[in-house]
C-alpha positions in Angstrom: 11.9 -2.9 -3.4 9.7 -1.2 -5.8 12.5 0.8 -7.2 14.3 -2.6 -7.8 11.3 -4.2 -9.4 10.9 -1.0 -11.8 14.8 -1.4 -12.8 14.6 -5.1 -13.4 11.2 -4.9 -15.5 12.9 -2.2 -17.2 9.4 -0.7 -18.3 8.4 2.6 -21.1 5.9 3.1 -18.7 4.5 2.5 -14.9 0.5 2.7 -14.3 -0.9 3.4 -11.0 -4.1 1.9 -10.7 -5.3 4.7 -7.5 -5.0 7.8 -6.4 -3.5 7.0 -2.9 -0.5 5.9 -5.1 0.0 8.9 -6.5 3.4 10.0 -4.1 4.8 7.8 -6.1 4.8 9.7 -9.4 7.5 11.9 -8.6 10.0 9.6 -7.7 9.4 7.1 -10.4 10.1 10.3 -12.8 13.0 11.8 -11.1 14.8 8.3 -10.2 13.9 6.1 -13.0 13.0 8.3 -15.8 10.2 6.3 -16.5 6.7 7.7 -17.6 4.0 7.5 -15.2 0.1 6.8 -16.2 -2.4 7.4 -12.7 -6.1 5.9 -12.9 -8.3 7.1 -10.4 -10.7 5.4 -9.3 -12.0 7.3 -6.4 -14.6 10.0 -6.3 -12.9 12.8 -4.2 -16.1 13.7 -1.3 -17.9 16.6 -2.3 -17.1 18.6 1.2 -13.2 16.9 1.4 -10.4 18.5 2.4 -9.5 21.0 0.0 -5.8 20.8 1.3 -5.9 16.9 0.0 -7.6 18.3 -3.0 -4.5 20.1 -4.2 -1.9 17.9 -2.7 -3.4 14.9 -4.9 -3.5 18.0 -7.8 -0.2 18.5 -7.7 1.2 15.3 -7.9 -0.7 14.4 -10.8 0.0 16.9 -12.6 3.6 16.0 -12.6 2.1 12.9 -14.2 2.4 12.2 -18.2 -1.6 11.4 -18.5 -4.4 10.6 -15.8 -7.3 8.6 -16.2 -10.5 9.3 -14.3 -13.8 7.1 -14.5 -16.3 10.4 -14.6 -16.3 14.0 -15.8 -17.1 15.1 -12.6 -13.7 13.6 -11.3 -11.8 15.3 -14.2 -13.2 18.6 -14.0 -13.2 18.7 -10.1 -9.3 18.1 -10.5 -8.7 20.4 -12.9 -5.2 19.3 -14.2 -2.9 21.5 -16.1 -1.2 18.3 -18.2 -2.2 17.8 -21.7 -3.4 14.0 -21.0 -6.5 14.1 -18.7 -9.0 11.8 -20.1 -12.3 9.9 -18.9 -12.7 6.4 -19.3 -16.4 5.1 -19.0 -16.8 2.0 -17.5 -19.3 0.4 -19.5 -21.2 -2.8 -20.2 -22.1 -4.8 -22.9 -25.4 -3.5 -25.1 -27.1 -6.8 -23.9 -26.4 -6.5 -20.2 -29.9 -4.3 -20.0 -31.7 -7.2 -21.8 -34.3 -9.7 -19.8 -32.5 -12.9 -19.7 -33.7 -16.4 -19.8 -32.8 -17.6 -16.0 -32.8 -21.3 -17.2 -30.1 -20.8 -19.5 -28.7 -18.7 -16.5 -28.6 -21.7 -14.2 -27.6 -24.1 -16.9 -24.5 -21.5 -18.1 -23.7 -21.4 -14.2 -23.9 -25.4 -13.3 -26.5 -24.7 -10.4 -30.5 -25.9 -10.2 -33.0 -24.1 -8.1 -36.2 -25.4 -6.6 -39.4 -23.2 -6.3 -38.6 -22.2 -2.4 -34.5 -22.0 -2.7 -34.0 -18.5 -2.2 -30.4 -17.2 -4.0 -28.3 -14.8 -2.5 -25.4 -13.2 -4.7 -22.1 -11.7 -2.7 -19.5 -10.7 -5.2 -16.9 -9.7 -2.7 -15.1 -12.5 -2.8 -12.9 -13.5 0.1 -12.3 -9.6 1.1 -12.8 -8.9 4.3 -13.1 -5.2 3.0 -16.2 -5.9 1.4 -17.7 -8.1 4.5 -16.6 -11.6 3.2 -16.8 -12.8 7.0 -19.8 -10.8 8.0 -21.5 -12.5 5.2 -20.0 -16.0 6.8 -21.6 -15.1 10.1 -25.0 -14.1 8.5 -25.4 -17.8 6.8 -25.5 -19.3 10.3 -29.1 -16.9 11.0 -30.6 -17.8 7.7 -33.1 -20.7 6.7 -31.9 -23.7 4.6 -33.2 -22.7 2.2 -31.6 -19.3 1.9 -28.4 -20.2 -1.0 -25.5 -17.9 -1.1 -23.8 -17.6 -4.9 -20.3 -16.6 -4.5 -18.0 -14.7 -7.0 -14.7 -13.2 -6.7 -12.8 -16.2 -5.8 -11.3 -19.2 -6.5 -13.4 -22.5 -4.5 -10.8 -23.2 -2.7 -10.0 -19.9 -1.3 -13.7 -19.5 -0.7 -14.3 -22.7 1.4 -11.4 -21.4 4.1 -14.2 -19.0 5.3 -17.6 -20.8 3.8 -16.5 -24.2 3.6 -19.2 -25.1 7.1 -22.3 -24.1 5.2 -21.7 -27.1 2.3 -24.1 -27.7 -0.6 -25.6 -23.5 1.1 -22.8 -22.0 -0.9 -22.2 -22.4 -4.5 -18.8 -21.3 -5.8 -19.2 -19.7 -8.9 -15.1 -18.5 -9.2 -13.5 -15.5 -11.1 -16.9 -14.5 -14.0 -16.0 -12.8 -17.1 -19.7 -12.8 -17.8 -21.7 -11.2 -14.5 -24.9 -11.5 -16.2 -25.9 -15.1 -15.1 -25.0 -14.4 -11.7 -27.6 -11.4 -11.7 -30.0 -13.0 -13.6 -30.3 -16.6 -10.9 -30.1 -14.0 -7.7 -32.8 -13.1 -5.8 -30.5 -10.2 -4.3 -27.5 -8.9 -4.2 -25.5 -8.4 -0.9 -22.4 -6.0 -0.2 -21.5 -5.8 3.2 -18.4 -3.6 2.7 -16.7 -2.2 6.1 -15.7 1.0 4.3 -17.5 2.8 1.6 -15.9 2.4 -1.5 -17.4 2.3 -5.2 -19.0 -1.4 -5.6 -19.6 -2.1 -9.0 -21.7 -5.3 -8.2 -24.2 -2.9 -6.6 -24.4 -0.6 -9.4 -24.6 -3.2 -11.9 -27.6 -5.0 -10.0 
């Protein structure tokens, strides 16, 4: 199938947005001739398998650039190709700046009374990132315990929140994070595997 959807997009070149992709580098090369791009986006464990190590080495090295989000990733790798390059994954110069949580609210279409306490999960639906652990938790919490949720559409996010009604507001896809951070009282991030959040870094 994916050797189909290649042909038919007819693309200069294929990114793979992870690592664990990377097997395919070699046959997108060899049986489509096109030019493969790998972002990886995992940190490789300090004290991992250095067998995995050079396996993942050596495919993407047979890559035509690979993008890593840290120096350490890019130095631990070592590759041989001329395109190895980090990418920092930055914010905005204002994201560091106090903002006014009124205009926060009022950019977010939610109000907050002095004892509403606002809890921010920006997992989404994912069950990855603990979207139903988070469900269950809202049945032990006081009413007046609000949980903000990003990542989804409201619709989506009511098939597994929909019980706890005006408890969960549905702030959909944000371009903008800031708001969101700003109104919280926390941040939760349940996630069933460990994987780099970037809700948990930015808060």
């Amino acid at each position: 199938k994916l050797k189909t959807l290649l042909a038919n997009e007819k693309a200069d070149i294929v990114m793979l947005n992870s690592i664990t992709l990377s097997f395919l580098i070699p046959k997108i090369k060899k049986e489509l001739n096109n030019k493969v791009i790998c972002f990886v986006r995992e940190t490789f464990p300090e004290n991992g398998c250095s067998s995995m190590l050079n396996k993942y080495r050596n495919l993407l090295n047979k890559s035509d650039a690979v993008l890593f989000i840290s120096d350490y990733d890019r130095h631990l790798f070592n590759l041989n190709i001329k395109h190895s390059v980090t990418v920092k994954n930055s914010v905005p110069d204002n994201f560091f700046e106090a903002q006014d949580a009124n205009s926060s609210l009022t950019a977010l279409n939610l109000s907050k009374n002095s004892n509403d306490f606002y809890v921010l999960f920006a997992g989404g639906t994912s069950q990855l990132k603990g979207a139903d652990l988070m469900a269950d938790a809202m049945n032990y919490l006081s009413e007046n315990i609000h949980l903000l949720l990003c990542g989804c559409t409201e619709t989506d996010g009511k098939k597994i929140f929909g019980e706890f009604g005006n408890r969960v507001h549905y702030l959909g896809i944000l371009s903008d994070m800031i708001p969101a951070y700003t109104v919280c009282d926390t941040l939760v991030f349940p996630s069933k595997k460990a994987h780099q959040a970037r809700p948990v870094f930015e808060s």
